[in-house]
C-alpha positions in Angstrom: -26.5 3.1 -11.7 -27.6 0.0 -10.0 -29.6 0.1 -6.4 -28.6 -2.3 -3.7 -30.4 -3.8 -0.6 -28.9 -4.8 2.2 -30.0 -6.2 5.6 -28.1 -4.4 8.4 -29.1 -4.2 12.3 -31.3 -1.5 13.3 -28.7 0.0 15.7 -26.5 0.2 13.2 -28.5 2.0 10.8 -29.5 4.5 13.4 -25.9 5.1 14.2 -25.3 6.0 10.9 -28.3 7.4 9.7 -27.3 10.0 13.0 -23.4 10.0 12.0 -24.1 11.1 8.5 -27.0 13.1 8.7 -27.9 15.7 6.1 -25.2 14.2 3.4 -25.7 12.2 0.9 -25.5 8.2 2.1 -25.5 6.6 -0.9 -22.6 8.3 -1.9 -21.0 7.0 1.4 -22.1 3.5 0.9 -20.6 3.5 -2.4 -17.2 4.9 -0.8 -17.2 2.3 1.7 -18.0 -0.3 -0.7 -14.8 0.7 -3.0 -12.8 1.2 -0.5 -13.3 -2.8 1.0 -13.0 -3.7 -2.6 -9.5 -2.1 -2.7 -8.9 -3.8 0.6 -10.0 -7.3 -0.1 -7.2 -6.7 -3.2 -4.3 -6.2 -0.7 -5.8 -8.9 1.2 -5.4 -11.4 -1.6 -2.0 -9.8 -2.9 -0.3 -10.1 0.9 -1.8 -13.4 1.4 0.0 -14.7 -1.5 3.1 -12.8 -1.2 3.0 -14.4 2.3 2.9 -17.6 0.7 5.3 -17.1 -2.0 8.1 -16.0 1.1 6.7 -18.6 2.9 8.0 -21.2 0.1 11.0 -19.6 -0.6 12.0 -19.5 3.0 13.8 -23.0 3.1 15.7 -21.9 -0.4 17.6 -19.1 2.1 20.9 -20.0 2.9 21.2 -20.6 6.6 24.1 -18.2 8.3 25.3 -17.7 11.8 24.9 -15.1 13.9 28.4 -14.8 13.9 28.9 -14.7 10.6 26.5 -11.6 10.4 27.7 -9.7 12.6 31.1 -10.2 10.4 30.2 -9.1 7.5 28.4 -6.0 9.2 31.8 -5.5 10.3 33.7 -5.6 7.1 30.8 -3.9 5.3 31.3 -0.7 7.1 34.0 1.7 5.9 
């Protein structure tokens, strides 16, 4: 198990040294940190699925509005 230091402001660790009082705060720490590793991984997988649709957007073939709402028409039995 490694051991980390960090530098945080004193309020903060006073606010969480009295949120999380009598349990165990390194295992909360280690929650948080795995949980904004999971985060920064949807980060990166939306950013690039943004780009990818992005990209891709001026391959769509342009219709009218017109045109939608017919085939919402015809589509429907």
């Amino acid at each position: 198990m490694a051991t980390v230091n960090f530098s945080v402001p004193d309020e903060v660790k006073k606010a969480f040294d009295r949120a999380f009082k009598d349990r165990n705060k390194s295992a909360i720490i280690a929650d948080l940190m795995r949980r904004a590793v999971a985060d920064e991984g949807l980060r990166k997988q939306r950013r690039a699925l943004f780009q990818i649709l992005t990209e891709r957007r001026n391959q769509r073939p342009e219709v009218t509005a017109e045109q939608v709402n017919e085939a919402r028409l015809t589509a429907r039995p």
